[in-house]
Each structure stands twice: as structure tokens, then as C-alpha cells.
C-alpha positions as CSV (number, residue, x, y, z in Angstrom):
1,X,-16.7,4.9,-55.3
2,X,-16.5,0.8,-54.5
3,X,-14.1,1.4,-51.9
4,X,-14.8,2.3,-48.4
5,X,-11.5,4.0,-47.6
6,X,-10.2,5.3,-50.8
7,X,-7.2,7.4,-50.5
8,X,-6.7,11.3,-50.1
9,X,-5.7,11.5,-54.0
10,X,-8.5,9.3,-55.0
11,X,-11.2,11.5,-53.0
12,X,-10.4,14.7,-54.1
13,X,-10.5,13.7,-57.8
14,X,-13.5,11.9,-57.1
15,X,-15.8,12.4,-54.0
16,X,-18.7,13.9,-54.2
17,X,-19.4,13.5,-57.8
18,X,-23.1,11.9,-58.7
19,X,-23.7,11.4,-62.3
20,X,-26.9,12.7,-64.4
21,X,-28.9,10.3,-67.2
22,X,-26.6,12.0,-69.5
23,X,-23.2,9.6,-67.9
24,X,-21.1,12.7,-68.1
25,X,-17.2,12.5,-66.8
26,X,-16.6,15.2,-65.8
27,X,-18.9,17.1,-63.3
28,X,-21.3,19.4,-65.1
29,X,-21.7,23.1,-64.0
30,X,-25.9,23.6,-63.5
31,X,-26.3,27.4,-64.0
32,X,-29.7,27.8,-62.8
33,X,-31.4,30.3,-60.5
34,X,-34.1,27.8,-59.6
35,X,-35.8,24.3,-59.8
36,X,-39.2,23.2,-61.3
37,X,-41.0,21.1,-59.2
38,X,-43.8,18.2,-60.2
39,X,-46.8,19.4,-58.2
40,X,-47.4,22.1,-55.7
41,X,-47.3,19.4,-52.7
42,X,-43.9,18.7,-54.1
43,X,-42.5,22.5,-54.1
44,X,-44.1,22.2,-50.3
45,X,-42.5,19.5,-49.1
46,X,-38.7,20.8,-50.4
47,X,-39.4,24.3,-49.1
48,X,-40.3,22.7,-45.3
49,X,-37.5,19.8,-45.3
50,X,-39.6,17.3,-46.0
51,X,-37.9,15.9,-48.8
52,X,-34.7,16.4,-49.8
53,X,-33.8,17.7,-53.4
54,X,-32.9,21.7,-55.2
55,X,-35.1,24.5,-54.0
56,X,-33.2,27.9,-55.0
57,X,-29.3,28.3,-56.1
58,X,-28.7,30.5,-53.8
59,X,-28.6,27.6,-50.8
60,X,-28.9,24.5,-53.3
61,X,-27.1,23.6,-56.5
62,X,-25.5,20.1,-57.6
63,X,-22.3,21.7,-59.1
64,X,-21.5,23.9,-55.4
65,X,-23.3,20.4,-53.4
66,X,-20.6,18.4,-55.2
67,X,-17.6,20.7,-54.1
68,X,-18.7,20.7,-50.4
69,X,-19.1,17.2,-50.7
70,X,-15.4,16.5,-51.9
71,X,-13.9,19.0,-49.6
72,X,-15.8,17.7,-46.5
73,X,-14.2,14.4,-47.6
74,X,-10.8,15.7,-47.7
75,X,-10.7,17.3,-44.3
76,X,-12.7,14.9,-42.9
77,X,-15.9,16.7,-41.6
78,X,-19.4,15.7,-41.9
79,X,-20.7,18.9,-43.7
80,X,-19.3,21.4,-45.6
81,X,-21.1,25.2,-46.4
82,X,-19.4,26.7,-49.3
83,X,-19.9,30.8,-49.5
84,X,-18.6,33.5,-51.6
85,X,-15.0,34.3,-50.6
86,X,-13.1,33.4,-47.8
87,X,-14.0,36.3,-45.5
88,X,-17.9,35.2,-46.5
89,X,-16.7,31.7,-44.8
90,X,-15.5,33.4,-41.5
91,X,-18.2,35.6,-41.1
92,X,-20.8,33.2,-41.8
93,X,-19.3,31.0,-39.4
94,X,-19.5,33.7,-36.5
95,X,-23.0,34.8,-37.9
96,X,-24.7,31.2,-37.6
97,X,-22.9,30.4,-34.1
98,X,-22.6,33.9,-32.1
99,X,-25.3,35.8,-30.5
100,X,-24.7,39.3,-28.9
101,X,-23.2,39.4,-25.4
102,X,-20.5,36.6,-26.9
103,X,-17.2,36.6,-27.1
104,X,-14.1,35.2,-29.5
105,X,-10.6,35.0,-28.4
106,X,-8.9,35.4,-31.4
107,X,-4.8,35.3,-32.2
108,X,-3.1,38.0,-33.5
109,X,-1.0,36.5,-36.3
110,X,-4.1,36.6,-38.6
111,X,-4.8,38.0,-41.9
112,X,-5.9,41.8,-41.4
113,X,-9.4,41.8,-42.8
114,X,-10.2,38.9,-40.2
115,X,-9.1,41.1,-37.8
116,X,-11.1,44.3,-38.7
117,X,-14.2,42.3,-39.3
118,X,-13.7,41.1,-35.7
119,X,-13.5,44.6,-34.1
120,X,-15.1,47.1,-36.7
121,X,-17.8,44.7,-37.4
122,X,-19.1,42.1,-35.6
123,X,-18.6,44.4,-32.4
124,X,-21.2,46.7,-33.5
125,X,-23.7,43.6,-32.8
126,X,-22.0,43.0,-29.4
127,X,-19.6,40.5,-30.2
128,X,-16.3,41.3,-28.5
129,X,-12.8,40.1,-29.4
130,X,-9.9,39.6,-27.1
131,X,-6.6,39.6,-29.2
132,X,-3.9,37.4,-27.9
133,X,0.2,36.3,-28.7
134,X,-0.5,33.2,-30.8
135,X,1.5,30.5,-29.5
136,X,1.2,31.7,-25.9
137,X,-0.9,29.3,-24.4
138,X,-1.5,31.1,-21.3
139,X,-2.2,34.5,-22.7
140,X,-5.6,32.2,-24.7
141,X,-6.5,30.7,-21.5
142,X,-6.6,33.6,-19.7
143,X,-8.7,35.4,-22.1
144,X,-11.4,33.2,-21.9
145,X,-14.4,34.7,-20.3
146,X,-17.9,32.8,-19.1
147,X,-18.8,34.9,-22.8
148,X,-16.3,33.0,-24.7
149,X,-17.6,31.0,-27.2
150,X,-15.2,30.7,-29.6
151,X,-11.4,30.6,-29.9
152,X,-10.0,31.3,-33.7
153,X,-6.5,31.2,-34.8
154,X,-4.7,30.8,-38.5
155,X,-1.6,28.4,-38.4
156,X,0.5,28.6,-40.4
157,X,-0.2,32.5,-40.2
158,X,-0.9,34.8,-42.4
159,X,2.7,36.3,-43.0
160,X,5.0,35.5,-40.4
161,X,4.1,31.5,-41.0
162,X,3.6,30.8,-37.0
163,X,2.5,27.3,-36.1
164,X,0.0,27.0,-33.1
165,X,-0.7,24.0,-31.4
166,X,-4.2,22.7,-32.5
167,X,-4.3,20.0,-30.6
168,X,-3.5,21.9,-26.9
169,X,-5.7,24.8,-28.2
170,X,-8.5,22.4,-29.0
171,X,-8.2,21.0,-25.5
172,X,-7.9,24.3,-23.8
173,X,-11.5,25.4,-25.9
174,X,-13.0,22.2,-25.0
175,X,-12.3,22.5,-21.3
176,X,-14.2,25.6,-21.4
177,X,-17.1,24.7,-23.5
178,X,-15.7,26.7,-26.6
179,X,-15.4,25.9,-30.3
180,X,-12.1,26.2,-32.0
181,X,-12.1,27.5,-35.4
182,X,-8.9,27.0,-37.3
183,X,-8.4,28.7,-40.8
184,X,-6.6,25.9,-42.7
185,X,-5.9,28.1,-46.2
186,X,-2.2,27.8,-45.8
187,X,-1.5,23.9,-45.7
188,X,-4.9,22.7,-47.0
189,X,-6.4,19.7,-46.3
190,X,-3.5,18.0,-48.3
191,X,-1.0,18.8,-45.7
192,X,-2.7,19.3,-42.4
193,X,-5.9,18.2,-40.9
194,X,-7.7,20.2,-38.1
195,X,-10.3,18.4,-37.5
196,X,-8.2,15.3,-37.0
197,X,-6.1,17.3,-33.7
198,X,-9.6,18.2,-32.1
199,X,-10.2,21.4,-34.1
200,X,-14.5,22.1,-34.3
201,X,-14.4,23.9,-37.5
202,X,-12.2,24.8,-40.5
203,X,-12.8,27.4,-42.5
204,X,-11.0,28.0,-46.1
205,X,-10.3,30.7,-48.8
206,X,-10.9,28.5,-51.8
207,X,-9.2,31.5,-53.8
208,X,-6.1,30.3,-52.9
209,X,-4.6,27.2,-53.1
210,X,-7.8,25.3,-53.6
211,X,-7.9,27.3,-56.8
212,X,-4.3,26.9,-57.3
213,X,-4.6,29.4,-60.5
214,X,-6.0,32.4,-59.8
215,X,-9.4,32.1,-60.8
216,X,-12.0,32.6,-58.7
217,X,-13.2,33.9,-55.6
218,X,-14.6,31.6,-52.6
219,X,-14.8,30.2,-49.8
220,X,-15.7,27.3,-47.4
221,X,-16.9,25.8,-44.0
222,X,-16.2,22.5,-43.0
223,X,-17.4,20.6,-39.9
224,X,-20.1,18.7,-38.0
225,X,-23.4,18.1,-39.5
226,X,-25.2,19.8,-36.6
227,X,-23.4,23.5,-36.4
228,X,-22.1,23.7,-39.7
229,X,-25.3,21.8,-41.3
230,X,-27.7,23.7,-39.9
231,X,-26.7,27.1,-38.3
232,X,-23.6,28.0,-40.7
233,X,-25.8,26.4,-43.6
234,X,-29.2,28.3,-42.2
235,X,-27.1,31.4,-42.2
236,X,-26.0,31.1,-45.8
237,X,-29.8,30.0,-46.6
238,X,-31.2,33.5,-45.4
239,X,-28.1,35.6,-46.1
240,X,-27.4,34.3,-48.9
241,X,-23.5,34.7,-49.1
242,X,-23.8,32.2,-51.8
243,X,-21.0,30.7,-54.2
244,X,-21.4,30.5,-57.7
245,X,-21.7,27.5,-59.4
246,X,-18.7,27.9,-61.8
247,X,-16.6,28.8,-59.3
248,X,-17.7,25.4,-57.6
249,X,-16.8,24.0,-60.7
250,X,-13.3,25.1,-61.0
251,X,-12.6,24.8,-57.2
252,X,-13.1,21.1,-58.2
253,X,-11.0,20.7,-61.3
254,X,-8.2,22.7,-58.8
255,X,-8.7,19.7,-55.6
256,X,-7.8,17.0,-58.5
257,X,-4.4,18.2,-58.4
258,X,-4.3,19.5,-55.2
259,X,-1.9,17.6,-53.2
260,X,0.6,17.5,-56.6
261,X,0.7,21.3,-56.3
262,X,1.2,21.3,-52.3
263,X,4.0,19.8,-53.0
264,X,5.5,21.3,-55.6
265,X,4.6,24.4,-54.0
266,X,6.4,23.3,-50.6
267,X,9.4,21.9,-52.2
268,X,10.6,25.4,-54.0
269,X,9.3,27.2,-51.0
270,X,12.0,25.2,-48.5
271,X,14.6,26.1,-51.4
272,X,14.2,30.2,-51.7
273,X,14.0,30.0,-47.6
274,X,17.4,28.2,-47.1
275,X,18.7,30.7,-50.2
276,X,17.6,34.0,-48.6
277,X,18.5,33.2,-45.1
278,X,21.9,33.4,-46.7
279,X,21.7,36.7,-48.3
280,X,23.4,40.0,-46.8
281,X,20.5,42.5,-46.2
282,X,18.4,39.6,-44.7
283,X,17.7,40.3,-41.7
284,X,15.3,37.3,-41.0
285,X,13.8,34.2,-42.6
286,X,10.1,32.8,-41.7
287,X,9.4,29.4,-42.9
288,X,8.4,26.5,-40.5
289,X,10.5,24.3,-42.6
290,X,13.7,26.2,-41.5
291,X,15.2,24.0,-38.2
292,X,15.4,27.7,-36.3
293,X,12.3,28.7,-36.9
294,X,11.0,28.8,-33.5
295,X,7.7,26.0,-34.2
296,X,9.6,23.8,-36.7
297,X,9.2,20.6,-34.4
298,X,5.2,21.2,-34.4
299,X,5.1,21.8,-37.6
300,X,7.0,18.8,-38.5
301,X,4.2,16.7,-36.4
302,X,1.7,18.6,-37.2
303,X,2.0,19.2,-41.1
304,X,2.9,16.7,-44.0
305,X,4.7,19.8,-45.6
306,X,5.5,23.0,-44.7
307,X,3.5,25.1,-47.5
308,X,4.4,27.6,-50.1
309,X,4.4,30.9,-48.2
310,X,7.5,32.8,-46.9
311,X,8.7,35.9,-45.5
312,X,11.4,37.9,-45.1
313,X,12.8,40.4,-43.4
314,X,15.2,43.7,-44.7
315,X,17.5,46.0,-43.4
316,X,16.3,49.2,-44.3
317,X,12.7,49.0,-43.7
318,X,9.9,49.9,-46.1
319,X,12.3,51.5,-48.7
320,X,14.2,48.5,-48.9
321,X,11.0,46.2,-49.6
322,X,9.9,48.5,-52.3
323,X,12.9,48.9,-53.5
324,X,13.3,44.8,-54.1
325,X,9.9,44.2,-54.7
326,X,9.7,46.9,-57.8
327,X,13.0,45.3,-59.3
328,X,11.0,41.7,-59.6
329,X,10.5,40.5,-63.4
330,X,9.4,37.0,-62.6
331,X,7.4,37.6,-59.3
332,X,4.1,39.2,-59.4
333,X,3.3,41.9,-57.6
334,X,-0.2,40.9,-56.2
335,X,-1.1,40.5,-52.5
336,X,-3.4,37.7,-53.5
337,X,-1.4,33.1,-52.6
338,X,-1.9,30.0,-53.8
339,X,-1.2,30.9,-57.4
340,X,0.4,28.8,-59.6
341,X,2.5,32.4,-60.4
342,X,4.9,33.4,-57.6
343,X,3.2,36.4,-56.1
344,X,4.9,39.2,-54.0
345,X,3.8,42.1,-51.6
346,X,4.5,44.2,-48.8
347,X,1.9,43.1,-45.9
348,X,2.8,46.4,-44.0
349,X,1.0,48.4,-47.2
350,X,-1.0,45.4,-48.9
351,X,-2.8,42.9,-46.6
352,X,-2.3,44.8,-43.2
353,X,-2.3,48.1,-43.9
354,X,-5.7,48.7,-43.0
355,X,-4.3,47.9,-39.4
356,X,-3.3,50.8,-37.0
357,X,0.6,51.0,-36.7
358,X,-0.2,50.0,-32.9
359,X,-1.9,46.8,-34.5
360,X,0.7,46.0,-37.1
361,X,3.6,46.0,-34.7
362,X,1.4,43.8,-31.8
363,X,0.8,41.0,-34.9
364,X,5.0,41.4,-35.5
365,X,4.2,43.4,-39.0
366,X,7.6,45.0,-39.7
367,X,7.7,47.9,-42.6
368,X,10.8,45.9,-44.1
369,X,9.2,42.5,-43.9
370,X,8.3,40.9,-47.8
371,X,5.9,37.9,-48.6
372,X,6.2,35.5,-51.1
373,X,3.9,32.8,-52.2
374,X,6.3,30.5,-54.0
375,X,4.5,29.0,-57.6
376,X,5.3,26.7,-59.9
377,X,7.6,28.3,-61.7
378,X,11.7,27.1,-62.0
379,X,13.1,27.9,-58.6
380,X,16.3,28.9,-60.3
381,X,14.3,31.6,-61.8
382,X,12.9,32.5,-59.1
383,X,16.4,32.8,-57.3
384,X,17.9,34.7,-59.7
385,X,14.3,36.9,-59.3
386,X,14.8,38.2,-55.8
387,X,18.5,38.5,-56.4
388,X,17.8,40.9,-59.1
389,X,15.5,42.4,-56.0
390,X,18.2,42.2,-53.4
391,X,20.8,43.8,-55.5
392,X,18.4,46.4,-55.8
């Protein structure tokens, strides 16, 4: 690209992308385990850093290089590390940067595998885990021990759609010599920007919405070139929690039309939320683009948009969800987002029921409480859809 500040559209249909001899368009996919090399001193010199160039797929291919590329572009990092899924991304993250003896403070509005990889997981090796009330400010900063290394939230989360403060949070971390980590799958880089507010590192699901169809599997690190290029990337070098290139390839045809989708995606989202809030059996609407939900004003500084996801809340507890959730034609019942389908599931069962009870209620997981991740589809479908539900 000619220009030095080209625009958020213009980079994510064309950062990163560095044409063969061939003068192809689009980006090719190279589906290759390994490299040849063009004498012995020359396979030395790329195995000890010398020189710069493909060793092994498993840490260095042009088709993933080219995706980390565009999304380090997009969030505005110096280096991204893309890994196999989304948890891949979070662990490797806490892998290349934590050492036994350390210490996370983590929120707990976050998605429930975070959470039991956190406490079943990495505190096997030492690593402990204080849990705390997301947008209680206090509550983080007096969790912090001389341990803490690393603070790690979602916002919005992952279902009740809180917004934390990055900015104060990034402050608070700095103050005491921690990095914050801020999981950015719900709003993407096309409506909010950690690392912009202060935030260390962003982490990613590429499954969802950088996807956008329901694809593939993947996931990313984006950050500075000195912890995210070198530990996070020396992590993923030895470990090998490697992402394939086709999946690299179509995480790049989905960042083309990334922000178009956001905002579709947002648009019909702020529609079904202002519908259901009206409905008898709803108990409670989350959606930060609602005036009463309790962060709306943050989220309005904070985000472009407010994002796709929603939740609700029923009278009648986990009967009632199933009951509306089984009488769904258009919505699918999946507990995976960022589909161009409208998916549906009941977090309490789905993507926290892993959690104890004593978990579920601390991170505000009711047993009537539904999640939708609005699609693409006709929102007056997808009205009549969960009225079909409600009546049910």
C-alpha cells in the first residue's frame, strides 16, 4: 500500500498481503509442512535467527504470517501470534508470560472455559487466580498481590454483555507493574480498540466474528513486538498450538468484510433488544446499546457499536428457556457467535455449565437467562422467531 495511513476498511482488505512471482490477487493458501533451503549454512542461519525467512509451518507460513500481519494492523499492535482456537490464544498468552508463584486477577463475567482453564489448569503449575465483580474497580485493586502479574477481563462479556472500563483498568495494572489482557471477540477490532485505552494485549477467537460464517476454528494474540513477539511467539514455536494455513486464509477473506458485518450485526442486535424488553415473560434485557443498561455511557465512548450479542432473561427459569429456545425455526440452536446465522443457547447448560452452581450464580448466570448472537438474517424474521419462542 502507497499510503501511509490508509483507512480501517482499506487495511483489513489489504494489509499484510505480499505478492509471489506469480502476481496473484488474491492471497494464496501455502499448504506446506516445511521449506527447502539453498545450502546447509542457509537452513543454519534461519534455524538460529540469523536471517529471516520459513523454517517449519508449525511457527512460520506466509498464508497464517499474512493474517497476523492484517489483524496486528487493525488493532493496532506491533505483532500478532495466531494459534489454533481462541482458548489456544489465552493460554498461550499466560504460558509465554507467567511463571509459577504468579498470579492473574481475572473478572468473573468471562466465558466459562477461560475460567476453568484459570483454576483447573494453570493452578496445577502454580499459577493462582483471584476472581473479582467486573466493573468494581476496587474489588481488582484490591486483589492485586506483589504476585500479580496480570489482570484479564472480557468486555463486552461473555453473556450478560458488561462493559469494563479499559482505560481505568489499564491504569490500575500499570500502577502496579501488571499487564492487562483484554479479550476483544465481542466488538472486534472494527468497533473497539484496546490497545488504543492502554490495554497490553488482546487476545481473539477468530472463530467468531472474524470468521463471520462459521468456518473455522482459531485464534489470535495481538500486541507489542517484545512480549507477544518473542515469548507468546516462542511459546507457540515450541508448543506448537499452531493455526492452519486455510483457516488463515479464510480468517482473511472474513476481515474484508468485517466492519460491514459489525454493523449489520449491531444494527439488528439494538432492534430484537428494544423488541424483547417489551415482551411479557421478560424479565430483563442485556444489551449495552439499551440507555438502562447499567454501562451504556462507556460503552458509548468506548465502542463504535454495540455488537451483535444479547441476552435475556425469563420468568420461569430453565423450563422457560428450553421451552422458547426448542420452539425456534429460524434461530440455531448452537452455543457457538459471530455467525452470519442467528445462533441461540442456554449459557446455564451450554457455555457455563461446566461451572459449579456456586460459580454460575457469582458470574450472574441465571437458569432462565437465553443468548442470542444476532446474524444476518431479516430482523423481522427473526422477531417473529422468538415470538414463536415466547408464545411457547
Amino acid at each position: 500500500m502507497s499510503d501511509d495511513h490508509p483507512g480501517f476498511d482499506t487495511r483489513a482488505v489489504r494489509a499484510g498481503q505480499h505478492r509471489t512471482a506469480e502476481q496473484e490477487h488474491s492471497e494464496p493458501i501455502f499448504p506446506t509442512s516445511s521449506y527447502v533451503f539453498g545450502s546447509a549454512a542457509e537452513a543454519a542461519a534461519r534455524f538460529s535467527g540469523e536471517q529471516p525467512g520459513n523454517i517449519y509451518s508449525r511457527f512460520t507460513n506466509p498464508t497464517v504470517r499474512t493474517f497476523e500481519e492484517r489483524l496486528a494492523s487493525l488493532e493496532g499492535g506491533e505483532r500478532c501470534v495466531a494459534t489454533a482456537s481462541g482458548m489456544a490464544a489465552i493460554y498461550a498468552t499466560c504460558a509465554g508470560l507467567l511463571a509459577g508463584g504468579d498470579h492473574i486477577v481475572s473478572s468473573r463475567s468471562i466465558f466459562g472455559s477461560t475460567t476453568l482453564l484459570f483454576t483447573n489448569f494453570l493452578g496445577k503449575f502454580g499459577i493462582g487466580t483471584s476472581f473479582v465483580p467486573q466493573n468494581d474497580l476496587a474489588a481488582w485493586e484490591a486483589s492485586i498481590r506483589p504476585q500479580t502479574r496480570l489482570l484479564f477481563l472480557e468486555t463486552p462479556s461473555n453473556p450478560l454483555t458488561e462493559v469494563a472500563d479499559i482505560r481505568a483498568l489499564a491504569e490500575l495494572a500499570h500502577r502496579h507493574d501488571c499487564l492487562l489482557v483484554v479479550d476483544n471477540c465481542f466488538c472486534t477490532p472494527a468497533l473497539q480498540q484496546p490497545l488504543a485505552l492502554g490495554a497490553d494485549i488482546v487476545v481473539h477467537s477468530a472463530t467468531k466474528y472474524i470468521d463471520g460464517q462459521g468456518r473455522c476454528v482459531g485464534g489470535a494474540v495481538v500486541g507489542d513486538a517484545g512480549r507477544v513477539g518473542q515469548e507468546i511467539y516462542g511459546f507457540l514455536r515450541t508448543c506448537g498450538p499452531t493455526m492452519s494455513p486455510f483457516n488463515a486464509w479464510v480468517f482473511l477473506k472474513g476481515l474484508e468484510t468485517l466492519s460491514l458485518r459489525m454493523r449489520a450485526h449491531s444494527a439488528s442486535a439494538a432492534a430484537l433488544a428494544r423488541w424483547l424488553r417489551e415482551q411479557p415473560g421478560v424479565q430483563r434485557v442485556y444489551y449495552p446499546g439499551l440507555e438502562d443498561h447499567p454501562q451504556h455511557e462507556l460503552a458509548s465512548r468506548q465502542q463504535s457499536d454495540y455488537g451483535g450479542i444479547l441476552s435475556f432473561e425469563l420468568a420461569g427459569g430453565r423450563e422457560a428457556a428450553w421451552r422458547l429456545i426448542d420452539a425456534t425455526r429460524v434461530c440455531s440452536i448452537t452455543a457457538n457467535l459471530g455467525d452470519a446465522k442467528t445462533t441461540i443457547t442456554h449459557p446455564a447448560t451450554t457455555t457455563h455449565g461446566r461451572l459449579t452452581p456456586e460459580q454460575r450464580a457469582e458470574a450472574g448466570i441465571a437458569d432462565g437467562l437465553v443468548r442470542v448472537a444476532v446474524g444476518l438474517e431479516d430482523v423481522d424474521d427473526l422477531r417473529a422467531d422468538l415470538a414463536r419462542g415466547l408464545d411457547a
